[in-house]
C-alpha positions as CSV (number, residue, x, y, z in Angstrom):
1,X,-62.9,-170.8,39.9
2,X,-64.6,-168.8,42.5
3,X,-66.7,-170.5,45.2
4,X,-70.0,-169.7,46.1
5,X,-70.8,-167.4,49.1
6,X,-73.7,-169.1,49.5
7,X,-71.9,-172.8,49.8
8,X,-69.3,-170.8,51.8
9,X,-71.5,-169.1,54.6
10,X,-73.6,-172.4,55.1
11,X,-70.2,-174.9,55.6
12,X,-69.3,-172.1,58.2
13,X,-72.0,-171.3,60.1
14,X,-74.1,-174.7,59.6
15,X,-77.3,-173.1,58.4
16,X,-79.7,-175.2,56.5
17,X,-79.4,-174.6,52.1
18,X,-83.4,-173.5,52.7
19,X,-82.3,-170.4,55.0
20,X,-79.5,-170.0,52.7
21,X,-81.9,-170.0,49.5
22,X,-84.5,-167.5,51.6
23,X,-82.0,-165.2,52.2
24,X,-80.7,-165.3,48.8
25,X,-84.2,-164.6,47.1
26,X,-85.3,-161.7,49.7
27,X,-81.4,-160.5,48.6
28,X,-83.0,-160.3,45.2
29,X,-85.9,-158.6,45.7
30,X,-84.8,-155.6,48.0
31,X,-81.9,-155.4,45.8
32,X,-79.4,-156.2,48.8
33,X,-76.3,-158.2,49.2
34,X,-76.6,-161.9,50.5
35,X,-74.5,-161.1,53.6
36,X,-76.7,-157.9,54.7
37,X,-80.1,-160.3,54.6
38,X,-78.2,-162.8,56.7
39,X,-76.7,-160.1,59.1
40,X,-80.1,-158.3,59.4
41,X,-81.9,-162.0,60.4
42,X,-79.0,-162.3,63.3
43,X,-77.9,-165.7,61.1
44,X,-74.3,-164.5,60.4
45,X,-72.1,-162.0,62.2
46,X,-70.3,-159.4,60.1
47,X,-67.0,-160.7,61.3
48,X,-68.2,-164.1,59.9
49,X,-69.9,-162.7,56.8
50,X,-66.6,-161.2,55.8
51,X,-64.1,-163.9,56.9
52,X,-66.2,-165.9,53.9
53,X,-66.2,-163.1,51.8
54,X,-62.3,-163.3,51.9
55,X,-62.0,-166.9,51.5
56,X,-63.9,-166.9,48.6
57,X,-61.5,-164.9,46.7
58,X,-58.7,-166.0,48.5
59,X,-57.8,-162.8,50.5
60,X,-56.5,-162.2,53.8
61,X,-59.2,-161.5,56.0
62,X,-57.6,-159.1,59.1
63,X,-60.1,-157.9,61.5
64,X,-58.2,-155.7,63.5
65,X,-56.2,-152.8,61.3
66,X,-56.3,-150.3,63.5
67,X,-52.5,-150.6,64.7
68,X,-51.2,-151.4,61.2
69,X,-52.0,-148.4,59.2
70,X,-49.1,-146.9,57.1
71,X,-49.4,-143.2,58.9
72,X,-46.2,-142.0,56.3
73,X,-48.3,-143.4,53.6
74,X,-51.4,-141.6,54.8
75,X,-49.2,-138.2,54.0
76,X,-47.6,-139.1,51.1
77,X,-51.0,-140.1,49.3
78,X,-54.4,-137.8,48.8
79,X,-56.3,-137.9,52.2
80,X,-59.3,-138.4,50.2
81,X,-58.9,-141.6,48.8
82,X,-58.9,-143.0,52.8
83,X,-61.1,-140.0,54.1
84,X,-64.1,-140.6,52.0
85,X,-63.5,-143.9,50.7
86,X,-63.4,-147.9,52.4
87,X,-59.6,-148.3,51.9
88,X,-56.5,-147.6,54.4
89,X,-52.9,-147.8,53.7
90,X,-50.8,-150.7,55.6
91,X,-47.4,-151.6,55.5
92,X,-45.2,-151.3,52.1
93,X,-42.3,-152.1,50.4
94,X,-41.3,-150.4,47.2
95,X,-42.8,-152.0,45.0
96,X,-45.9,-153.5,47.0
97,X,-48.4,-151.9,48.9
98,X,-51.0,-153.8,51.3
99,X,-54.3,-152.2,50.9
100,X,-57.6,-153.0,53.5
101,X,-60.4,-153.0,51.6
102,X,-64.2,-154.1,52.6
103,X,-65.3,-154.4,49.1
104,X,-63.5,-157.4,47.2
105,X,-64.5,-155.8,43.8
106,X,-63.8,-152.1,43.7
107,X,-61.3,-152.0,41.2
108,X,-61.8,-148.4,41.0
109,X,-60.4,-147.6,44.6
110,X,-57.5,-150.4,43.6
111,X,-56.0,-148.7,40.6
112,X,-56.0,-145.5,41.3
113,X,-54.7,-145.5,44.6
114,X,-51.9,-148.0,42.5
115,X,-51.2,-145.3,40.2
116,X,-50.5,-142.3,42.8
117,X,-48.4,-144.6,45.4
118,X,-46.7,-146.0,41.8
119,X,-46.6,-149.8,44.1
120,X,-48.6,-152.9,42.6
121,X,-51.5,-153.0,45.0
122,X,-52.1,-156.0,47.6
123,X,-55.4,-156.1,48.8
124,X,-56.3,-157.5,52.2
125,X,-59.9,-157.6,53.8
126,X,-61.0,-156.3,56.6
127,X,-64.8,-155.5,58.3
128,X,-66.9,-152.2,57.6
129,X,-67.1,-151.5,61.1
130,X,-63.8,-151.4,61.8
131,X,-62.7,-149.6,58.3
132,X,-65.4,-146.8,60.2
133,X,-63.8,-147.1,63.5
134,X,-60.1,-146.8,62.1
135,X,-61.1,-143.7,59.9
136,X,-63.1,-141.6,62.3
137,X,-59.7,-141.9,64.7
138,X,-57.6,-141.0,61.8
139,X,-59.8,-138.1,61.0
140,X,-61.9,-137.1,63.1
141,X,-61.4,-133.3,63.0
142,X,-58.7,-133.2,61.1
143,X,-57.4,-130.4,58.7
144,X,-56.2,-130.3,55.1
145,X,-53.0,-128.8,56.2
146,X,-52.2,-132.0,58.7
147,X,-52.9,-134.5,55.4
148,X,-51.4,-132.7,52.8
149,X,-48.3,-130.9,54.5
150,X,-46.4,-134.0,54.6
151,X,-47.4,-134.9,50.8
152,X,-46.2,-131.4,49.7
153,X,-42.3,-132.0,51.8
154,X,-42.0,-135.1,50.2
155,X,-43.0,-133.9,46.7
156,X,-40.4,-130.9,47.2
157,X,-37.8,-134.1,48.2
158,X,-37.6,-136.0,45.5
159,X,-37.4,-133.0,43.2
160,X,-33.9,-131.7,45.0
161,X,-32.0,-131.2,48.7
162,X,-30.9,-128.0,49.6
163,X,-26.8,-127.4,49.5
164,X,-26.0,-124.5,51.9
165,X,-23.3,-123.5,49.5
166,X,-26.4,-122.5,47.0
167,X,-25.8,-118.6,45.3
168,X,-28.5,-116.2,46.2
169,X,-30.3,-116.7,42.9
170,X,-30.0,-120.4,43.0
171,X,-31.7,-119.8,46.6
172,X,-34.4,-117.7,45.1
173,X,-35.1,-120.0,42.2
174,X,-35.6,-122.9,45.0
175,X,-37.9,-120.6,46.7
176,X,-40.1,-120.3,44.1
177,X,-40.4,-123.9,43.6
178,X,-44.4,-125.6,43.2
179,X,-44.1,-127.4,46.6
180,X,-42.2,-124.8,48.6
181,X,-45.3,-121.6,47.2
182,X,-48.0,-124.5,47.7
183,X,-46.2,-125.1,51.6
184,X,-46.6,-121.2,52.5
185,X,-49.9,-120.5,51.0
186,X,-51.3,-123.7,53.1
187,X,-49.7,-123.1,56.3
188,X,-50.7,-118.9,55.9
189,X,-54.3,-120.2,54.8
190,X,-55.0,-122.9,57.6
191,X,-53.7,-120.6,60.4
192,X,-56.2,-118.1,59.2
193,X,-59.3,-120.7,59.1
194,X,-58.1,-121.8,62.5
195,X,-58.2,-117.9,63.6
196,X,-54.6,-118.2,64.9
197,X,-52.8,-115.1,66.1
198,X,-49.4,-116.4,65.2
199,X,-47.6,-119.0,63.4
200,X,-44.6,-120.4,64.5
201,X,-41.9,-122.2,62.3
202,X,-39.2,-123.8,64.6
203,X,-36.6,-125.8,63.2
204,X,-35.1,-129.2,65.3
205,X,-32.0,-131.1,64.2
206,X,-33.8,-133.0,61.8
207,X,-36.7,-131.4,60.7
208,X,-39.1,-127.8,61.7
209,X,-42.4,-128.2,63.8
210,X,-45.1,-125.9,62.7
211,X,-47.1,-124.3,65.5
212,X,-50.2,-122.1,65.6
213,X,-51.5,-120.2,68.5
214,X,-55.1,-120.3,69.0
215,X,-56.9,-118.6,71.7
216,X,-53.9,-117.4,73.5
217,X,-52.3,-121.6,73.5
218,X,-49.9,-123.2,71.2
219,X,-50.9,-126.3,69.7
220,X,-48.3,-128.2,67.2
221,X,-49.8,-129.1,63.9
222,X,-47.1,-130.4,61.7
223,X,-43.7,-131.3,61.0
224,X,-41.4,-130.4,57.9
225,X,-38.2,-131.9,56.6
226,X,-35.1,-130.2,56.8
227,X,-35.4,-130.2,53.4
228,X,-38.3,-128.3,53.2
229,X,-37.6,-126.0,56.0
230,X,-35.0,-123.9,54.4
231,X,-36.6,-122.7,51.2
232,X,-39.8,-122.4,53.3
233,X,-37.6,-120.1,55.3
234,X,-36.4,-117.8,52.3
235,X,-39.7,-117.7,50.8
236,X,-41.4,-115.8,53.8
237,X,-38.2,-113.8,53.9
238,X,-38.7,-113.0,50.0
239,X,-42.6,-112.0,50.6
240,X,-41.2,-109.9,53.7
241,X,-38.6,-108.2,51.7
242,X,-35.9,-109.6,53.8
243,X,-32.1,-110.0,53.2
244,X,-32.4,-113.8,52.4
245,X,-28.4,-114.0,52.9
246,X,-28.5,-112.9,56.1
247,X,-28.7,-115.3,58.5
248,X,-27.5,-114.3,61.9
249,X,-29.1,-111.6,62.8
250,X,-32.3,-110.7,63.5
251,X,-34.7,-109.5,60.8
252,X,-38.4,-107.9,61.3
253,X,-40.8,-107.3,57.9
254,X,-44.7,-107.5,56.5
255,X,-46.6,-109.4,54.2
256,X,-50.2,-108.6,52.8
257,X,-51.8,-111.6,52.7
258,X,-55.2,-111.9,51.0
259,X,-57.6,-114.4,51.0
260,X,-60.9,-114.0,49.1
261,X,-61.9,-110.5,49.7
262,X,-60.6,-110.6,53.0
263,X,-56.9,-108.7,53.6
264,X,-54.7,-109.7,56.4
265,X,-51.3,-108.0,57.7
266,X,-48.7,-110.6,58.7
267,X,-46.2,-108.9,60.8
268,X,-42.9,-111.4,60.1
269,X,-40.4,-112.1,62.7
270,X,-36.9,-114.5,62.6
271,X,-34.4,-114.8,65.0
272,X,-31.2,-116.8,64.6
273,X,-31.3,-120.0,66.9
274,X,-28.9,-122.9,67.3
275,X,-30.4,-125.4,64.2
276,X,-31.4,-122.4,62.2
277,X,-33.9,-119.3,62.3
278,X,-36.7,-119.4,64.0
279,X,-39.6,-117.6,62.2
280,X,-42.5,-116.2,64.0
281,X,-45.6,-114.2,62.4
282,X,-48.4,-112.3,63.8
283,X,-51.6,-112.3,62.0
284,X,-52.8,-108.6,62.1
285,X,-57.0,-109.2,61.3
286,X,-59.1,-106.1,59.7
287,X,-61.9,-107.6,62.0
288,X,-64.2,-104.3,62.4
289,X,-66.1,-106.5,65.1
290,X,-62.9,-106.0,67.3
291,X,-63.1,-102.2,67.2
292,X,-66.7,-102.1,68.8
293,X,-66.8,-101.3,72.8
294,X,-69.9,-103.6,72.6
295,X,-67.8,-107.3,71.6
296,X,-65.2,-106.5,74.2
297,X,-66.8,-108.4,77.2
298,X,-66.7,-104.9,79.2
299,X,-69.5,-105.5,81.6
300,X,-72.6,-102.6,81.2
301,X,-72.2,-100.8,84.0
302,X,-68.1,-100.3,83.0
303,X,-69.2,-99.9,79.5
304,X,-71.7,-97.2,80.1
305,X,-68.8,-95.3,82.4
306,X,-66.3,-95.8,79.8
307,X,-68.3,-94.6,76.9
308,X,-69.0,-91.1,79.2
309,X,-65.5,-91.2,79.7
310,X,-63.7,-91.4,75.9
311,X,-66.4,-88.5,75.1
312,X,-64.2,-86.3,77.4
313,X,-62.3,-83.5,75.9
314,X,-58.6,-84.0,77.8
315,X,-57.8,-85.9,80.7
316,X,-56.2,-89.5,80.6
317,X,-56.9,-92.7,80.3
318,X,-55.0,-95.9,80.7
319,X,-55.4,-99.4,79.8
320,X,-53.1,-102.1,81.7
321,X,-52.0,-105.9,81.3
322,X,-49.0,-107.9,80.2
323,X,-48.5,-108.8,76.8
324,X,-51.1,-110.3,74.4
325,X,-54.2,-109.0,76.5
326,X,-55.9,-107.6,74.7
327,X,-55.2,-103.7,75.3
328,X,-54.7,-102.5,72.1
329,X,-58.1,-103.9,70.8
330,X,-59.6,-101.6,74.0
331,X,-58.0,-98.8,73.1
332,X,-58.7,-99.2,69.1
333,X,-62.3,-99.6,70.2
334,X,-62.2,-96.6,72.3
335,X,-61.0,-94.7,69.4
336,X,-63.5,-95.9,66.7
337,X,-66.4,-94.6,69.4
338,X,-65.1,-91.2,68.5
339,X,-63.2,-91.0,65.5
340,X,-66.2,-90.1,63.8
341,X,-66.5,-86.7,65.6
342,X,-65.1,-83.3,63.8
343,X,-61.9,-84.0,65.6
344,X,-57.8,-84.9,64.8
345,X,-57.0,-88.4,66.0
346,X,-53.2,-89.3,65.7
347,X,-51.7,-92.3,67.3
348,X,-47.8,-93.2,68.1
349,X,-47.5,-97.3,67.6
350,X,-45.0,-100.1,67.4
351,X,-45.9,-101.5,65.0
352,X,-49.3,-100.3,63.5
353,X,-51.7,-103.5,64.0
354,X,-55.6,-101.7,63.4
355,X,-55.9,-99.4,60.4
356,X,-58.7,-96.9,61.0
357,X,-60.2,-94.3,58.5
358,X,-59.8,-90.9,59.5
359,X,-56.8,-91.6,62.3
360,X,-53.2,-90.3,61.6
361,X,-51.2,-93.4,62.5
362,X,-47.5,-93.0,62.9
363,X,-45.0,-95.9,62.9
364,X,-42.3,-95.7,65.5
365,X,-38.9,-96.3,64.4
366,X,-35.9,-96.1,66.9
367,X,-33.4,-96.2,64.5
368,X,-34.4,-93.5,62.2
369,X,-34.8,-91.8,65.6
370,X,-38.8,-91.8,65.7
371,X,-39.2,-92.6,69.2
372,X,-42.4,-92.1,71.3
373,X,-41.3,-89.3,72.9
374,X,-40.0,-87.7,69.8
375,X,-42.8,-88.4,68.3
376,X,-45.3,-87.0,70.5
377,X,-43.8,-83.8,70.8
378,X,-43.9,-83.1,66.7
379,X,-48.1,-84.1,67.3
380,X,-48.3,-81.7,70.1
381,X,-47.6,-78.9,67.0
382,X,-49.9,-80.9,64.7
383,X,-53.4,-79.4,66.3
384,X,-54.0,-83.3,67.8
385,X,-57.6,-83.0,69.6
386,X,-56.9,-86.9,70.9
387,X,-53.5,-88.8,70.9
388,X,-52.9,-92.7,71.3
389,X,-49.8,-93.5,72.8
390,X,-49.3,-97.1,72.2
391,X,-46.9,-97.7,75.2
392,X,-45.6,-95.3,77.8
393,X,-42.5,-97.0,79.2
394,X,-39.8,-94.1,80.1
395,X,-40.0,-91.2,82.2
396,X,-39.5,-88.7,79.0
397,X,-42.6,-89.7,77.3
398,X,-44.6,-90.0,80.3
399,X,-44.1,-86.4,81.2
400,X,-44.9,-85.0,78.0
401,X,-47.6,-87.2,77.8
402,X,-49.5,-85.8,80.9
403,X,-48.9,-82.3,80.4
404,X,-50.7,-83.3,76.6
405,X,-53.5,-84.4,78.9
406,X,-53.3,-80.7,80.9
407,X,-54.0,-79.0,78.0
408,X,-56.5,-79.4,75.9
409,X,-55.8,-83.2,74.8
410,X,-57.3,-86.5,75.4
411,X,-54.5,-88.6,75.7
412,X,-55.4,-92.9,75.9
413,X,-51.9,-95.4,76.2
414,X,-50.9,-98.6,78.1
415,X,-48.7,-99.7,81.0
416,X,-47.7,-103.0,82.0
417,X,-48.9,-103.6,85.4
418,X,-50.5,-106.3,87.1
419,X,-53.8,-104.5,87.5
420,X,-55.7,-100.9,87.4
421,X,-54.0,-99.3,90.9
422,X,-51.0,-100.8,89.9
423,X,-51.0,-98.3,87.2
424,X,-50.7,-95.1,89.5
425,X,-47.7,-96.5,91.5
426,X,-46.1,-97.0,87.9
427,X,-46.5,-93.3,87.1
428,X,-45.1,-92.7,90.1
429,X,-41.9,-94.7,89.4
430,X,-41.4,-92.7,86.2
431,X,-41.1,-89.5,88.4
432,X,-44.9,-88.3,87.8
433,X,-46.0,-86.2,90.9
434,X,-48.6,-87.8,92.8
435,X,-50.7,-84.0,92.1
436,X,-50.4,-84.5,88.0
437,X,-51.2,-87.7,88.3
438,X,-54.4,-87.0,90.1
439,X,-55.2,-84.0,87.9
440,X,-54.7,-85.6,84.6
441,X,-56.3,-89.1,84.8
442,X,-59.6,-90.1,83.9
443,X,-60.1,-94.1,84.2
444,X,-57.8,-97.0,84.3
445,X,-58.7,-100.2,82.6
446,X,-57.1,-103.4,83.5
447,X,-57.8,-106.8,81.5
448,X,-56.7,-110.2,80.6
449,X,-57.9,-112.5,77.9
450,X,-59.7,-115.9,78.8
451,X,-60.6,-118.7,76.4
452,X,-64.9,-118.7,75.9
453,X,-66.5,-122.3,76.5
454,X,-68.0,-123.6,73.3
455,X,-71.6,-122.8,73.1
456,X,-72.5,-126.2,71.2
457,X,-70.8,-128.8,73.9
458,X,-70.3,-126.8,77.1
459,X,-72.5,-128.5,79.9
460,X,-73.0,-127.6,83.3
461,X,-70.4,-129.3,85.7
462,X,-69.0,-130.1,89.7
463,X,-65.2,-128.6,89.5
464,X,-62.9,-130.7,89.9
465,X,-60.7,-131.8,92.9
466,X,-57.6,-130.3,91.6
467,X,-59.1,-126.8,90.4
468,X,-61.3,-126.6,93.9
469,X,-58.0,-126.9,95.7
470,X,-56.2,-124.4,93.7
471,X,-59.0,-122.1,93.7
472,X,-59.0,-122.4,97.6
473,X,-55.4,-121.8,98.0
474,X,-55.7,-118.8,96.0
475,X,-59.1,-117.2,95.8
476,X,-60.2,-118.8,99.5
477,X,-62.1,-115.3,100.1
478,X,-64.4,-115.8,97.1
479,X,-67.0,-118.3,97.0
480,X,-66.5,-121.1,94.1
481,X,-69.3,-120.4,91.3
482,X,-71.3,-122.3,89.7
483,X,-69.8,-123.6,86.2
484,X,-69.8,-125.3,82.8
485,X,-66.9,-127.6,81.9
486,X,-65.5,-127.7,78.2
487,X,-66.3,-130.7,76.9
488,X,-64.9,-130.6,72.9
489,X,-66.9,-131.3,70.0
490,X,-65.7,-130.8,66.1
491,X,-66.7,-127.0,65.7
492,X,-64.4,-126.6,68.4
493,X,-61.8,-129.4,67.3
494,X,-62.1,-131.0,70.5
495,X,-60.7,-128.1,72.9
496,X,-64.0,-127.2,74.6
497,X,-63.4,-123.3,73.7
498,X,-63.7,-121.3,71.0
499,X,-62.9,-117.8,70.7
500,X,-61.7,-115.1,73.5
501,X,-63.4,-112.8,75.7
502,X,-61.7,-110.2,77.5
503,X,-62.0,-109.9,81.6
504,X,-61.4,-106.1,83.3
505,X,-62.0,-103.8,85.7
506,X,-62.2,-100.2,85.8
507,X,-61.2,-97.6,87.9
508,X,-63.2,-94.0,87.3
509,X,-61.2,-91.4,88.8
510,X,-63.6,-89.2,91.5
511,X,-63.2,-86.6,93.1
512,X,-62.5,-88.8,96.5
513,X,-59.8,-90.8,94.4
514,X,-58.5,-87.8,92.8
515,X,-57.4,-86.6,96.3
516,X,-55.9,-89.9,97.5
517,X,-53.3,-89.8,94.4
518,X,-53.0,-86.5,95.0
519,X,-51.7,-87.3,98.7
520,X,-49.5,-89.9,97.5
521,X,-51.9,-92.5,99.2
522,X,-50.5,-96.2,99.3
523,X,-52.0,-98.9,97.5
524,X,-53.6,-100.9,99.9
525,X,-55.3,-97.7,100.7
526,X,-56.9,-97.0,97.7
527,X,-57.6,-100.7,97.2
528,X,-59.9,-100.3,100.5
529,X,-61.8,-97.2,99.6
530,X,-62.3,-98.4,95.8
531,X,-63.6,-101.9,97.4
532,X,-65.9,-99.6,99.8
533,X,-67.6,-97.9,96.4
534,X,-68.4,-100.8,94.8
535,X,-65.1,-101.3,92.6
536,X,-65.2,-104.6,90.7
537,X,-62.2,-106.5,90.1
538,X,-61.0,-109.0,87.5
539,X,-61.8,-111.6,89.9
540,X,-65.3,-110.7,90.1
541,X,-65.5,-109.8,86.7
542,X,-64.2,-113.5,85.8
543,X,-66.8,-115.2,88.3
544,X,-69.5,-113.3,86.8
545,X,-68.7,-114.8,83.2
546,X,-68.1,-118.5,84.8
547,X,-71.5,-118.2,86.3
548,X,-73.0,-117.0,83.1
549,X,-71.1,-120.1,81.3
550,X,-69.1,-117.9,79.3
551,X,-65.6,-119.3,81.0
552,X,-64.5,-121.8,83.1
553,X,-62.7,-121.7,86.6
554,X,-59.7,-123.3,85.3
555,X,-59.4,-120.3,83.1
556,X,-59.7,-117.4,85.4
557,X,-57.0,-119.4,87.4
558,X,-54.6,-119.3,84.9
559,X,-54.8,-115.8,83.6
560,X,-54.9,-114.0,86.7
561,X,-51.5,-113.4,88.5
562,X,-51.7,-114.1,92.3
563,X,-50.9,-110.3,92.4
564,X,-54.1,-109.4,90.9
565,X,-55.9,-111.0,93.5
566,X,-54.0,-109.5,96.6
């Protein structure tokens, strides 16, 4: 027979059977539980409420659960079920499964999480406040793909384990397993919600860590079993129209990913490694937001200058950084300014990432013999009025390149150097005479990429020891700015940024300018006069948007090369 809360509570805490009987009838009337009138007249703690709750039906009462939780059995199971609801997973066996629970009675939440773990359920009892506590950690901007990726590997385990002696239809068949289709659409899906540029799949001795990169950092997100890594493998090899048998070589291909009414190019990469290939994909977005001049970040003086500039019937411009800066969205912006105009727009690219309306686009391919240089020299016979090179990096297709420029075309491409001078002393490395140079070139952009502070948690903050020595040691001639910090809220899962803005500077080609090139002028010397003008650097460019709590200091530090800044 079950005891009495009432006789239970008042044993325990002493309280006279009139306070007890009070609180019961004002229970009654506001349609409350006993322990919530006691609690709200400070009579009973919730601790002690619930430790009486538990001995009257002859539970364990554990008030701390926060380092018991089952985190395999948190995978394995439906998030929801913990997410939403008072329960949380502790240990198991295989048969039994301790469940902490702050309701005695939900027989609800008890069979049906029996039925999905398939265990007899063992309920213990535990506090509401720290069932909230335990969950919000748990949670707390978490994704679907972190709760059900591990579910989905297990569910693909128990069906089968992969034999590397498999045929190639036995290995497609796998591949097209529930689990392993339900593992690839959820890891292409959540990478897109996250806005990650690339996925990474990158397999260990025992298992494959999944890895997105999201504003320019890598951040880990899951694991998969070895199990599940190898169909998981051959399915995005399938979708690429890969050679699924081959395993030890490289292998390069494309999937067309949709999601709702929104179309995304995944540009697929594997490489063979030492546990198995590594498989890397670019996520190619038809963002027309990227392709206007005006979301770039190019400050409005620059911006004004530039847009004069791309109007220009031939000359050249350049736009310069290392990899993953951002120069192809400058130059694809540059283009959609004038595409629009009764002109012939064909561009020369490796791969092709943007896919613009009324551009020819050619894809370079080396071994069909479709190199850049090639290349350009069958557009110069097409009637081009504007070409795109998308990377100048030998002397043949820099010459060609420039004399386009000389006659008649607008020619726009990128170099990998540090910053905009930089850029000159490169032509001049692939044998370009410092007078074509000078003739030829219009503007030279130079950029980087720096994480944007969240505009919902960002506050206004002293920089820190650490980041004021560094900035000292290596930007001692600029002032330190005033800045924000990034403080990390849920819209921005906790990083302090969101999104990417780019940092540049840009060098207009004058007539002054135009004769130091053409005198083969050193760097430092053109450096010097530019400064004299009014030239704006990164570095100021980056203060500027730290000042206007765009960006922190910390970033601008880490983007910018020491180089830049002498």
């Amino acid at each position: 027979m079950i005891k009495r809360i009432g006789s239970i509570i008042q044993s325990r805490a002493q309280l006279h059977e009139s306070q007890i009987e009070e609180a019961a009838q004002e229970a009654k009337r506001q349609g409350f539980r006993l322990g919530d009138i006691l609690l709200k007249k400070g009579l009973f703690t919730e601790r002690e409420f619930f430790e009486a709750l538990a001995d009257q039906f002859s539970m364990e009462f554990i008030p701390d659960i926060k380092n018991l939780i089952s985190t395999e059995l948190l995978r394995e199971l439906p998030s929801d079920i913990f997410k939403n609801g008072s329960c949380l997973p502790l240990d198991s066996s295989e048969s039994v499964l301790r469940l902490a629970v702050t309701d005695p009675i939900d027989f609800d939440t008890l069979l049906q999480t029996g039925l999905l773990s398939d265990r007899v359920i063992e309920a213990v009892l535990t506090t509401p406040s720290e069932m909230r506590m335990v969950q919000q950690k748990l949670f707390e901007g978490d994704t679907a793909f972190k709760q059900f990726a591990g579910k989905i590997s297990r569910e693909y385990e128990k069906q089968l384990q992969i034999d590397e002696s498999l045929s190639l239809e036995e290995i497609r068949q796998r591949t097209e397993a529930e689990p392993v289709v339900k593992m690839a659409s959820l890891i292409f899906n959540e990478a897109i919600k996250l806005d990650a540029s690339d996925i990474h799949i990158e397999p260990s001795e025992n298992n494959a860590l999944i890895r997105f990169r999201i504003d320019g950092m890598l951040q880990q997100y899951s694991e998969v079993s070895k199990w599940m890594y190898s169909p998981l493998t051959s399915r995005i090899k399938i979708l690429a129209d890969l050679d699924i048998a081959e395993k030890r070589v490289p292998q390069d291909g494309r999937i067309r990913h949709n999601v709702g009414s929104q179309a995304f190019d995944f540009r697929v990469s594997t490489l063979p490694t030492h546990y198995g290939e590594k498989t890397v994909i670019r996520i190619l977005k038809h963002d027309k937001s990227l392709l206007d001049m005006n979301n770039l970040g190019i400050p409005s003086a620059e911006l004004s200058a530039l847009s004069e500039i791309v109007e220009k019937p031939q000359g050249m411009i350049f736009v310069t950084g290392p990899t993953g800066s951002g120069k192809s969205s400058t130059l694809f912006a540059c283009l959609n300014r004038i595409r629009h105009k009764a002109i012939n727009i064909t561009t020369l690219e490796n791969p092709i990432e943007y896919k613009l309306d009324g551009v020819n686009q050619v894809q370079i391919n080396e071994k069909a013999g479709i190199t850049f240089a090639s290349a350009l020299r069958s557009i110069l016979r097409q009637d081009p009025d504007v070409i795109l090179v998308g990377e100048i990096r030998d002397t043949e297709t820099a010459q060609i390149a420039v004399q386009a420029s000389q006659t008649g075309h607008l020619v726009l491409s990128t170099l990998h150097t540090n910053d905009a001078i930089s850029a000159i002393t490169r032509l001049r490395d692939l044998k370009i005479p410092g007078f074509l140079i000078s003739s030829s070139l219009l503007a030279i952009i130079a950029q980087r990429l720096v994480r944007m502070l969240c505009p919902y948690c960002k506050k206004e903050a002293e920089i820190s020891g650490e980041v004021r020595r560094k900035w000292e040691s290596l930007l001692g001639n600029y002032s330190i700015p005033r800045s924000w910090s990034a403080v990390g809220c849920d819209r921005c899962k906790k990083t302090g940024y969101k999104g990417r803005v780019g940092v540049f500077e840009l060098i207009t080609v004058n007539e002054k300018i135009r004769t130091l090139i053409a005198d083969d002028t050193p760097d430092s010397v053109l450096r010097k006069t530019l400064r004299e003008e009014g030239f704006k650097s990164l570095i100021n460019d980056g203060i500027s948007k730290i000042e206007q709590g765009i960006t922190t200091p910390e970033e601008l530090l880490r983007v910018v090369l020491v180089e830049d800044i002498r």
